[in-house]
C-alpha positions in Angstrom: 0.0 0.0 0.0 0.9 3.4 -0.9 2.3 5.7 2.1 -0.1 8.1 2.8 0.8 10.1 5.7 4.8 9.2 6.7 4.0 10.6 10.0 1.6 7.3 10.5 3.4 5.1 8.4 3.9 2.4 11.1 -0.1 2.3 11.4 -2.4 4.4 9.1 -3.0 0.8 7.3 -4.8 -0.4 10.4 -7.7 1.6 9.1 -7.3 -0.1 6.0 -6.9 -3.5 6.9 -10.2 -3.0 9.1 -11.6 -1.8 6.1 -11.0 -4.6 4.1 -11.5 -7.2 6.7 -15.5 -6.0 6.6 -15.7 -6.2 2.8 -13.6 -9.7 3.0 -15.8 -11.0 5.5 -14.5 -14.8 5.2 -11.1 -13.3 4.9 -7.8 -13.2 7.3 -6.4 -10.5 6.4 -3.3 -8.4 8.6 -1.0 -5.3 8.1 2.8 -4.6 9.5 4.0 -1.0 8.4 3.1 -0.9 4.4 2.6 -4.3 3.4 -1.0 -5.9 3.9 -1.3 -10.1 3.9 -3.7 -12.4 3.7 -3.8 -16.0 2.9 -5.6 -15.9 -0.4 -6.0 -12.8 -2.8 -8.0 -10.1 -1.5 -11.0 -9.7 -3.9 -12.6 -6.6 -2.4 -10.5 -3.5 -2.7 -13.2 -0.7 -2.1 -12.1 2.5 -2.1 -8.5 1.1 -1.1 -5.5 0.9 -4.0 -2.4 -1.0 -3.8 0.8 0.1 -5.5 2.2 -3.5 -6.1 0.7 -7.4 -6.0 2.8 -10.4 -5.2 2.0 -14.4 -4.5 4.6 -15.9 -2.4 6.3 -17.2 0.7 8.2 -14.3 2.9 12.0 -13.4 2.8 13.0 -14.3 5.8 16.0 -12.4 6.0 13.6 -9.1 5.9 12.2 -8.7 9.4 9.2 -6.3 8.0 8.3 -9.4 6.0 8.8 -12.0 9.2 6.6 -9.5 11.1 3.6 -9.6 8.7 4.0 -13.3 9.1 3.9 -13.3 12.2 0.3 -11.3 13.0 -0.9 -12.9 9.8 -0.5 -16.6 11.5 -1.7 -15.3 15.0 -5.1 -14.2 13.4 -5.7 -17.4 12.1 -5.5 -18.8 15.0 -7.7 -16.7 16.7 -10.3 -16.7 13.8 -10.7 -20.6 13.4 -11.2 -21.3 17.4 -15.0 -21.8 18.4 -16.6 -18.9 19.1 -19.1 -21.0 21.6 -15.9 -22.0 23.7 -13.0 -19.7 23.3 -12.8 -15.3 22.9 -10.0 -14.9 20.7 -8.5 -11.7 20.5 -5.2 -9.6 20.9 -3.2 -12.6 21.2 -4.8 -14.1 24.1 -8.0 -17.3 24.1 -10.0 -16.8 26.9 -12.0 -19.7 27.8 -16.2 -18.4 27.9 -16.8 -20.6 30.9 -15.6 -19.5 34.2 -13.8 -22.3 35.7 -14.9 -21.0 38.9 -17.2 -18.3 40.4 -17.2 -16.7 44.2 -19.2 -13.8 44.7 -19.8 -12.9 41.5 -16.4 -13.2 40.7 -15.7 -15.2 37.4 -12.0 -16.6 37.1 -11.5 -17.2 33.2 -8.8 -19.6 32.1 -6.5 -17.8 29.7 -3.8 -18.8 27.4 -1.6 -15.8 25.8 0.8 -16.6 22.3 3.3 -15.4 20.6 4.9 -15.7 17.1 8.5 -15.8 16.2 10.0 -15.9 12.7 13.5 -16.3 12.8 16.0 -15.6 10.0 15.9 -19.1 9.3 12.5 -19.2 8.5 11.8 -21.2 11.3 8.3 -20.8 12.9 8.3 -20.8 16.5 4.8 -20.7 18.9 5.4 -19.1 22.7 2.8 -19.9 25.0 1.5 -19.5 29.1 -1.5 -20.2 30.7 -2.7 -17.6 33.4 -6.0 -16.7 34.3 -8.3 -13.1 34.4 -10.7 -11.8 36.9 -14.4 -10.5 35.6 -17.7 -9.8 36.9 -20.0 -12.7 36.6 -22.6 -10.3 36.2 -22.3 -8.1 32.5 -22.2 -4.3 32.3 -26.1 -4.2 32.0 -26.7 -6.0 35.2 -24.0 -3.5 36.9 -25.6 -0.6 35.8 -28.8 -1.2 37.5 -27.3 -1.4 40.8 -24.9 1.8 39.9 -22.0 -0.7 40.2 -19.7 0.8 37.7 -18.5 3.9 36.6 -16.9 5.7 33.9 -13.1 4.9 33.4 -13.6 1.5 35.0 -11.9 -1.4 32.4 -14.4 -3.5 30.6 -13.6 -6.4 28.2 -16.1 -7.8 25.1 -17.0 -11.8 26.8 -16.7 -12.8 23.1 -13.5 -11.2 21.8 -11.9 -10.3 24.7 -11.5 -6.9 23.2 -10.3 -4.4 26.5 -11.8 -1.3 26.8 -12.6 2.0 29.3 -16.0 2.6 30.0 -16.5 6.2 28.7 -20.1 7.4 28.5 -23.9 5.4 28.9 -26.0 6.9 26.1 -29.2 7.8 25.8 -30.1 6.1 23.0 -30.9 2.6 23.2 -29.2 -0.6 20.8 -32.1 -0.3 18.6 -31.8 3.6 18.0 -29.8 4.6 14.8 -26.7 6.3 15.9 -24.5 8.5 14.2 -21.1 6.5 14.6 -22.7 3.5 12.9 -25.2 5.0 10.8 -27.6 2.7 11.7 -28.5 0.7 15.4 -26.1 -1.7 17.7 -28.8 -4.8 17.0 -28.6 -4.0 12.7 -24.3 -3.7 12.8 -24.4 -7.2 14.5 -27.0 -8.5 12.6 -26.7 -7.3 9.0 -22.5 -6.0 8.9 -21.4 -8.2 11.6 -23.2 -11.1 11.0 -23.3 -12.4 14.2 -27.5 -11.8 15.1 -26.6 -14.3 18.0 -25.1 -11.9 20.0 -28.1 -9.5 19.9 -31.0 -11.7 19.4 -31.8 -12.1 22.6 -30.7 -8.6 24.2 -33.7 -6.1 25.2 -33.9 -3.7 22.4 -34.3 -1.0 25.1 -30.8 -1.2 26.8 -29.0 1.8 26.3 -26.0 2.3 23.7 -22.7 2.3 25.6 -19.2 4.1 24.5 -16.1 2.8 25.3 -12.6 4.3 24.5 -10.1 2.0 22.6 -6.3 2.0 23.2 -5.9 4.2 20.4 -8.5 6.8 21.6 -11.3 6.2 19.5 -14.3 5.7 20.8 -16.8 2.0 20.3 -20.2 1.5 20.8 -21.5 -1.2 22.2 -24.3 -2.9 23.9 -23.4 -3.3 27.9 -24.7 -7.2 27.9 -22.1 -8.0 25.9 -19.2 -6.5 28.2 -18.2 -7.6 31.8 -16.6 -5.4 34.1 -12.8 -6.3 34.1 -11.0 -6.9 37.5 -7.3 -7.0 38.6 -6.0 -9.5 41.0 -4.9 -6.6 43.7 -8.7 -5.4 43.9 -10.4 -8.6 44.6 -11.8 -8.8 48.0 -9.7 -11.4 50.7 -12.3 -14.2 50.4 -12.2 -14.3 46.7 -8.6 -14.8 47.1 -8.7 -17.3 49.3 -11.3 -19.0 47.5 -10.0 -19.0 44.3 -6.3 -20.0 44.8 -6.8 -23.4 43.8 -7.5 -22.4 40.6 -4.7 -19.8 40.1 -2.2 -20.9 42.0 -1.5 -24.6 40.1 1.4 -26.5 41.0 4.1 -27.4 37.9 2.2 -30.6 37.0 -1.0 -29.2 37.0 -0.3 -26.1 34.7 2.1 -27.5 32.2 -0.2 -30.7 31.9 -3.5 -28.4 31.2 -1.6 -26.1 29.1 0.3 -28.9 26.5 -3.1 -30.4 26.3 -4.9 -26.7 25.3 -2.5 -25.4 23.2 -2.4 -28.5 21.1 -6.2 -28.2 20.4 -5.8 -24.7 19.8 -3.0 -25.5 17.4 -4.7 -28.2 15.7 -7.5 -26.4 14.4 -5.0 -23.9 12.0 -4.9 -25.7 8.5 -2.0 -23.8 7.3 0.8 -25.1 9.2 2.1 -28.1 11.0 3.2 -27.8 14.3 5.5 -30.5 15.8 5.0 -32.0 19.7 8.7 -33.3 19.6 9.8 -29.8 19.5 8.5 -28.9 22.5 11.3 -30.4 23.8 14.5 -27.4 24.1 17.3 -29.8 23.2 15.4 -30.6 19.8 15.4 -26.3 19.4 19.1 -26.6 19.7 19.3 -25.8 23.8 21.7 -26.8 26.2 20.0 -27.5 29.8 22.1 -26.9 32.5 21.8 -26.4 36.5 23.4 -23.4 38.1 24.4 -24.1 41.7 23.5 -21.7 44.3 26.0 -19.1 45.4 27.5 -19.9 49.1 26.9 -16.2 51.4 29.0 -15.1 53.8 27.7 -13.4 57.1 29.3 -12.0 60.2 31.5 -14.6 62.4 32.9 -15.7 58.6 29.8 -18.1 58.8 29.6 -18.9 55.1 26.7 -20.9 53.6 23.6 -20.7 51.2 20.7 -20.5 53.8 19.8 -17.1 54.6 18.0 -17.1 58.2 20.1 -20.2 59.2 23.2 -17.7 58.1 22.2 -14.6 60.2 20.8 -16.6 63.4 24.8 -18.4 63.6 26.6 -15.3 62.3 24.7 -12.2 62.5 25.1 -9.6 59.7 28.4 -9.0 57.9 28.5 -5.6 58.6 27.0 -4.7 61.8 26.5 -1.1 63.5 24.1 0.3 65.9 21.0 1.5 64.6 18.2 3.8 66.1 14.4 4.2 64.7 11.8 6.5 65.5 8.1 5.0 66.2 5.0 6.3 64.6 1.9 5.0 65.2 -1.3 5.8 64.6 -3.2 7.6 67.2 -6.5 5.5 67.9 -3.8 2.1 68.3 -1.5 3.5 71.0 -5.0 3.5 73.7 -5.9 0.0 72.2 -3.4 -1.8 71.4 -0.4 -0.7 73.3 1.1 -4.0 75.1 0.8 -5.7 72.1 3.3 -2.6 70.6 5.3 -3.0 73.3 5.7 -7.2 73.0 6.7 -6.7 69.8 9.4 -4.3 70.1 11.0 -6.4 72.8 10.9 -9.1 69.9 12.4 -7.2 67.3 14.9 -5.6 69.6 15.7 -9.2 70.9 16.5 -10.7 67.4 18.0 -7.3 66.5 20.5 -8.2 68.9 20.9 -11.8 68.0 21.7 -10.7 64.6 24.5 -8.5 65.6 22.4 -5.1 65.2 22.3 -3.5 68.5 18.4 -1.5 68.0 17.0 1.4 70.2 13.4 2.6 69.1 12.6 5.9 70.0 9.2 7.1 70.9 7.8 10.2 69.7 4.3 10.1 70.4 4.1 13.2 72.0 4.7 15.2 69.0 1.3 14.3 67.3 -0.8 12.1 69.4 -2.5 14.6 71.1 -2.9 17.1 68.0 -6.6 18.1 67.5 -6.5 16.7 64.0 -8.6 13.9 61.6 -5.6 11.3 61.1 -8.0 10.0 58.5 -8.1 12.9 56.2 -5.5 12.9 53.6 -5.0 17.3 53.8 -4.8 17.5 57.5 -2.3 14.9 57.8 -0.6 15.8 54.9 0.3 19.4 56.9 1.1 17.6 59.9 3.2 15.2 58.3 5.6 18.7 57.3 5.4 19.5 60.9 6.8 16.3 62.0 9.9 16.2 59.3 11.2 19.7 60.6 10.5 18.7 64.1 11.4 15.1 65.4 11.5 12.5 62.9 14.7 12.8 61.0 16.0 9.8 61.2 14.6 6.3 60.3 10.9 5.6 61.1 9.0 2.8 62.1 5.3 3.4 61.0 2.2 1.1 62.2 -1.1 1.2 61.2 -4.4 -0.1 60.9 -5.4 -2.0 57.5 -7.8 0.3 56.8 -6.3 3.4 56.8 -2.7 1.9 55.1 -3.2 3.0 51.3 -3.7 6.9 52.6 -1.1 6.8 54.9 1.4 4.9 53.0 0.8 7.4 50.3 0.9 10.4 52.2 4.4 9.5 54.6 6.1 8.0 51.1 5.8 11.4 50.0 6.4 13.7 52.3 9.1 11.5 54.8 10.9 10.1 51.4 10.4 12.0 48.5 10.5 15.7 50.4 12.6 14.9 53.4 14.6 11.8 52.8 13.9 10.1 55.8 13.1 6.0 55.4 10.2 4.3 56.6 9.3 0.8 57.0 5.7 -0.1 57.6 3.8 -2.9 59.3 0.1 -3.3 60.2 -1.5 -3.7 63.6 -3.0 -7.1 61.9 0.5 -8.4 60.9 1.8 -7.6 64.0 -0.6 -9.2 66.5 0.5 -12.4 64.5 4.6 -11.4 63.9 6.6 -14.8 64.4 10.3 -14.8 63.9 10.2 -15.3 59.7 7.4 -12.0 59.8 10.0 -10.4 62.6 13.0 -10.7 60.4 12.3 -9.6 57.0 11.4 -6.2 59.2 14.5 -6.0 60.6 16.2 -6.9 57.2 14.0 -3.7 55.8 15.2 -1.4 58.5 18.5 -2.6 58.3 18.3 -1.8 54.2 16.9 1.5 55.1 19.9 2.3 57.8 22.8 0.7 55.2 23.7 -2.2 57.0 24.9 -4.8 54.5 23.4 -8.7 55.9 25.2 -10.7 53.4 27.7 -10.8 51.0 28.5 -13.0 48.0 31.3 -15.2 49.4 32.9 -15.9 45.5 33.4 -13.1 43.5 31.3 -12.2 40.1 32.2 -11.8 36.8 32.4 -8.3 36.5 33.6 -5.6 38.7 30.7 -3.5 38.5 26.5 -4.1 37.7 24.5 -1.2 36.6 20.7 -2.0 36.3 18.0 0.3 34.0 14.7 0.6 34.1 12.3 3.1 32.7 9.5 3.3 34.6 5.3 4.2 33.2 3.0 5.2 35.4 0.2 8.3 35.0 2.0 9.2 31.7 5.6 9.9 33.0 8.4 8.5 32.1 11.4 8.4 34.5 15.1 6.3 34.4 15.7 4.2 37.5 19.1 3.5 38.2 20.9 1.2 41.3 24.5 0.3 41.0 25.9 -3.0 42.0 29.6 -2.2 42.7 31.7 -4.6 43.4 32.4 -8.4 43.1 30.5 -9.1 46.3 27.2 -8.1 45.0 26.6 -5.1 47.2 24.5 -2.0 46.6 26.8 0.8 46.3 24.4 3.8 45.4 21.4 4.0 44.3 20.1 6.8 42.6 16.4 7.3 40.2 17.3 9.4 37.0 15.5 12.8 36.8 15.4 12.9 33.5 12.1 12.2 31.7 12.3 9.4 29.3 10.3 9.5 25.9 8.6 5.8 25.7 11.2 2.7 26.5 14.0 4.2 25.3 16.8 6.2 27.8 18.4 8.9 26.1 22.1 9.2 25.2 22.6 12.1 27.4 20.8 10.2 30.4 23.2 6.7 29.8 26.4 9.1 30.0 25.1 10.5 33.3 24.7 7.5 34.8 28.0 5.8 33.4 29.7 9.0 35.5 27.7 8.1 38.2 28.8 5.1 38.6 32.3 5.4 38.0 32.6 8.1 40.6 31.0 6.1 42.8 33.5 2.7 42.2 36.6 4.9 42.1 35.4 6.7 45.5 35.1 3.4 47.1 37.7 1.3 45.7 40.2 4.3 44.6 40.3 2.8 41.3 38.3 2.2 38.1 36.5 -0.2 37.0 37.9 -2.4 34.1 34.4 -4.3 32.7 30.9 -3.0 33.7 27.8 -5.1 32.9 24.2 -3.3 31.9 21.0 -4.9 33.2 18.5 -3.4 31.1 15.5 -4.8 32.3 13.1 -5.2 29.1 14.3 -4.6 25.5 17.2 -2.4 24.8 16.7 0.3 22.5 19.4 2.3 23.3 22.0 4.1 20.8 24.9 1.1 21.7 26.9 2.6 18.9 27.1 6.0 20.9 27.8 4.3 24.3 30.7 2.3 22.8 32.5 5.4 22.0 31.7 7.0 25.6 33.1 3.5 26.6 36.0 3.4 24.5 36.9 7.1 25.4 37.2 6.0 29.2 38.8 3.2 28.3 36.1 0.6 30.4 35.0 -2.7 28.6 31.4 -3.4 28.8 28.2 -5.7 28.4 24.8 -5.3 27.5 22.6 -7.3 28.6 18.6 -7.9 28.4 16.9 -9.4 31.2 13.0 -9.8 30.2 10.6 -11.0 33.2 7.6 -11.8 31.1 8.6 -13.9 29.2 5.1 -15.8 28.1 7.2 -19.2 28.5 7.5 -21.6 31.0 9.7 -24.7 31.9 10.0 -27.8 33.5 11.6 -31.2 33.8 9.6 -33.9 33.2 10.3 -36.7 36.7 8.6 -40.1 36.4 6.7 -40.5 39.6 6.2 -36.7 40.2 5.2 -35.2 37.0 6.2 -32.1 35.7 8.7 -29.8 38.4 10.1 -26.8 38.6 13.9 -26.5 39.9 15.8 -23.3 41.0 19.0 -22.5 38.5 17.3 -24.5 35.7 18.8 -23.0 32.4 17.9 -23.1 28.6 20.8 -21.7 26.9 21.3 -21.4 23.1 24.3 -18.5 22.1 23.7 -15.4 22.7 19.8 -16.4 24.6 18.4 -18.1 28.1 15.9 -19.1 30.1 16.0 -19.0 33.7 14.6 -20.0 36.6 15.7 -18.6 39.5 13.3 -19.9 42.1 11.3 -23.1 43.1 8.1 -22.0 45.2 5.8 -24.3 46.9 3.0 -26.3 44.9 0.4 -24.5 46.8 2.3 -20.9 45.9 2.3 -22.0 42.0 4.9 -22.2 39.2 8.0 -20.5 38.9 7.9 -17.8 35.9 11.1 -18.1 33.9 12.9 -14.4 33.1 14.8 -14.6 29.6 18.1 -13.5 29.5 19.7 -11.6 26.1 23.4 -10.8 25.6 23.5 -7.9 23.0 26.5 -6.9 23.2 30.0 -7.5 25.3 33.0 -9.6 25.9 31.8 -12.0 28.6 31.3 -15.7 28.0 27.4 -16.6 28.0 27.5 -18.8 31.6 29.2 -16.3 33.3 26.5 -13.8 32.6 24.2 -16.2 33.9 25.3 -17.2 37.0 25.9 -13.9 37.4 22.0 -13.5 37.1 21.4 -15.8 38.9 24.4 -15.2 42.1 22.5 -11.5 42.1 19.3 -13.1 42.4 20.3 -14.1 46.4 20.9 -10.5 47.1 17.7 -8.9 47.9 18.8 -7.9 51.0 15.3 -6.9 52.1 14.0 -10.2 52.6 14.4 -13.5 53.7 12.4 -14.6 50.5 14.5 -15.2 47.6 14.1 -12.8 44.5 13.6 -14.3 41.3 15.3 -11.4 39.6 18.4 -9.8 40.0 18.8 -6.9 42.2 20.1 -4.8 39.4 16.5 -5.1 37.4 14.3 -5.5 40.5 16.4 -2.7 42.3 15.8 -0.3 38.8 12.4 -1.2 38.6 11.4 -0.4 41.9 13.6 2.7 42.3 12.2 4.0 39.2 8.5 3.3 40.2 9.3 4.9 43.6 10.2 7.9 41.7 7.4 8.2 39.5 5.3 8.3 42.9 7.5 11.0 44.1 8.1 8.3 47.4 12.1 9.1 46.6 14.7 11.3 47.0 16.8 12.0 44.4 20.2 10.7 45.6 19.3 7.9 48.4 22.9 7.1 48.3 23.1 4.0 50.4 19.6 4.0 52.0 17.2 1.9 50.2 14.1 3.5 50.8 11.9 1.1 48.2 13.0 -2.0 49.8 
């Protein structure tokens, strides 16, 4: 197709290849920048001309072309699956029947693809099962009861289309409306063809509008859309009461989701897809099994288990630390020997650990103040009061569930973000029930928050220093997050979220050569020397200028590596054991050149099944297992926790820095506090 507009080159034929999907009814038909495919020649043209016509496979060595492919096999897949069953759409088959409803929660069974072309030619399917939340009950039936509101998310039960909620009209599915030019009942029944969605609808329900990715609006009829939920909303019970189906243990999920996908595979006519290749040593993988790094703690106690480590040895690096108390108002007359039990606890195991802890109580300053602790502006102007006054230093904050989001929200921002002073929170409900694993990942957040150092990596890495990048999204902004690894012990050095605003994924040139000075200033101020060989973590795809960076590189004379580290991957693996089924194992690795798969932690059946990250080199010196176990040593260091990470703390670190940031819950330069641990 012609170019019409080269400032929408990438996508002005989606309106064209809509277009000719409705006068092709019968037809799959996709686009990918100025090429539109289908399987068979496209007899209805309308309005549309093309400048050239060709019959024949793809050049695999032209990516625009593997692209086209790609989408083009991915719609037939999703166009041949029965409607009756399966909602096919953007990717993902959503199963129509709820495998399980609890309060009028439906929990949908959902497998999400992917399609890879490689250079080769060779056609490769990617594949995960997971499941989504809706309301039993469809937009109609919420309406009635006022139960949703404009801007909520909403998703089309049959094509699992996702949508806002933007306006209820008053004109009903069987009025003529001017964005159709004719009703909601006539597009499905004489364009659409697909009178069994409407057939049975009552003709008086109002039109709905709903606002599409790309801003335009869709009308619908609400029966046909249920309200869409997300897993952090759902209420406790639901949780609970749903976890069997969610939370599936390694033979339960891969066993459901070999048997799905090959049904959903074996209704495409075009290709052939093989079962042996499911296998990764038939896709040219090696499998290996990393072993897990050995930690050293205070005492020189050296070994791999993490609580066992700090009861014998204590923390590597020990000092005295002292926290500030705040606690909301209404608990310190209710609940006060139950405060006090536990900071005898923590204080005790403080002091097991080698951390000698004195908590200060400030009360005074703001229990008696004749304020509403429950309204956001009041406290908000008290919280300004207290930073200038008593709480500088580190603060220990509880509260009540059901006033946590505001006051997390409002002492992020005001004790982090504006005055730079840490804070580690716990409810009253957690801490009526603290035992010593709830007890110690407190301490091990107070201790990150005060720069202690628990552990250490007892073998050094491959690399003298770790940089990990994120750029985080949230409420259209855009921001860098940045946390040095320094080191070949695997310690946090700095950590420090980029100012700079970010346009999309990519980090600017200027921003990457800030934070390469960063970083060296920081390794030369500690070790009085420079680094020889820094590794990037760039946690999703890197579309930075690597060209550029080698010459800043080059310039200072410091060797480095690029490397990818992807945590949804839409993959997952397992070892196929006799008596047991499918398994997951901890340091389980697909490699093949310059590409892994990892897993980097083994959770309990009841928990689920451990989600593989995918690891990329793009660029660098460093053999591909060292990178790996690098990965994977790193992994051990969240030094917030007792609970192993499943991602480095480079990319976990970045990400949450970066996301911190974005909420204004950081200070600029934390330095070696890490206030989003």
């Amino acid at each position: 197709m012609p170019v019409r507009n080269v400032f929408e080159q990438h996508n002005e034929n989606g309106q064209a290849c809509s277009a000719l999907r409705r006068l092709n009814k019968s037809q799959v038909i996709d686009f990918y920048e100025q090429f539109i495919a289908s399987w068979e020649p496209i007899k209805d043209w309308g309005d549309y001309t093309f400048t050239n016509y060709e019959c024949r496979p793809i050049n695999p060595s032209i990516p625009t072309e593997r692209e086209i492919l790609e989408r083009l096999i991915l719609r037939r897949l999703e166009s041949i699956q029965p409607r009756n069953e399966i909602a096919a759409g953007s990717r993902r088959f959503t199963w129509l029947k709820a495998e399980k409803v609890v309060q009028g929660v439906s929990i949908h069974r959902v497998i999400q693809c992917d399609v890879t072309i490689n250079i080769r030619g060779t056609i490769t399917i990617g594949f995960d099962l997971h499941h989504s939340f809706r309301t039993n009950e469809s937009i109609y039936d919420l309406m009635k009861s006022n139960a949703i509101i404009k801007g909520e998310r909403v998703v089309d039960k049959y094509n699992n289309l996702h949508y806002q909620l933007e306006e209820v009209s008053e004109a009903t599915i069987s009025d003529v409306i001017p964005e159709l030019n004719q009703s909601v009942i006539d597009y499905f029944v004489k364009e659409r063809k697909q009178a069994w969605k409407v057939e049975k609808l009552d003709p008086k329900m109002p039109v709905v509008y709903l606002k599409m990715n790309n801003g335009l609006r869709a009308a619908y009829a609400p029966a046909m859309l249920q309200k869409e939920l997300t897993f952090e909303s759902l209420p406790t019970a639901v949780v609970r009461q749903t976890s069997d189906v969610y939370k599936q243990n390694a033979n339960q999920k891969i066993k459901i989701l070999l048997e799905e996908i090959q049904k959903i595979l074996a209704r495409n006519d075009k290709l052939a897809f093989s079962k042996s290749k499911l296998l990764v040593q038939q896709n040219g993988y090696n499998v290996k099994q990393l072993l897990n790094p050995n930690l050293a703690f205070g005492k020189g106690i050296i070994q791999s288990q993490l609580k066992s480590g700090l009861d014998k040895g204590g923390v590597v690096a020990p000092q005295a630390v002292s926290i500030n108390l705040l606690v909301y108002p209404e608990l310190i007359d209710t609940k006060l020997d139950a405060i006090t039990a536990f900071n005898e606890k923590l204080s005790a195991l403080s002091y097991k650990w080698g951390v000698s802890l004195s908590i200060m109580k400030k009360s005074g300053s703001y229990r008696n103040k004749t304020i509403d602790f429950t309204n956001p502006h009041q406290f908000a102007v008290l919280l300004k009061e207290l930073t200038k006054s008593s709480f500088q230093e580190l603060t220990l904050v509880i509260i009540t569930e059901k006033i946590a989001g505001m006051w997390y929200d409002a002492i992020k921002k005001e004790f982090g973000g504006n005055a730079a002073v840490p804070t580690q929170f716990i409810t009253m409900e957690t801490l009526q029930k603290a035992d010593d694993y709830i007890i110690g990942n407190l301490l091990l957040g107070l201790y990150s928050k005060s720069g202690i150092q628990p552990w250490v990596l007892s073998s050094s890495l491959s690399s003298d220093c770790f940089i990990g990048l994120d750029v985080s999204h949230e409420g259209g902004r855009h921001s860098a997050g940045i946390v040095q690894v320094v080191g070949k012990d695997g310690r946090v050095l700095s950590s420090r979220a980029n100012t700079s605003s970010e346009a999309g994924e990519k980090i600017r040139h200027e921003t990457m050569c800030q934070i390469v000075y960063s970083a060296l200033d920081q390794y030369q101020s500690h070790y009085n020397e420079k680094p020889r060989h820094i590794t990037f973590h760039r946690d999703g795809f890197c579309r930075e200028d690597l060209n550029s960076l080698d010459e800043v590189m080059n310039s200072l004379d410091v060797e480095y590596d690029m490397v990818e580290i992807i945590k949804k991957t839409n993959r997952r693996m397992a070892l196929n054991v006799d008596k047991q089924g499918w398994e997951t194992k901890s340091g389980l690795c697909y490699v093949k050149d310059n590409l892994a798969y990892l897993i980097a932690t083994n959770p309990h059946p009841r928990v689920g099944t451990a989600q593989p990250i995918k690891i990329v080199k793009k660029k660098g010196s460093l053999p591909m297992e060292a990178i790996i176990q690098d990965i994977y040593n790193l992994s051990f260091m969240h030094i917030g926790s007792l609970l192993k990470c499943r991602l480095p703390i480079t990319t976990h670190y970045a990400d949450l820095s970066s996301t911190f940031f974005n909420r204004q819950w950081l200070p600029t330069d934390s330095g070696d506090t890490l206030h989003f641990v």
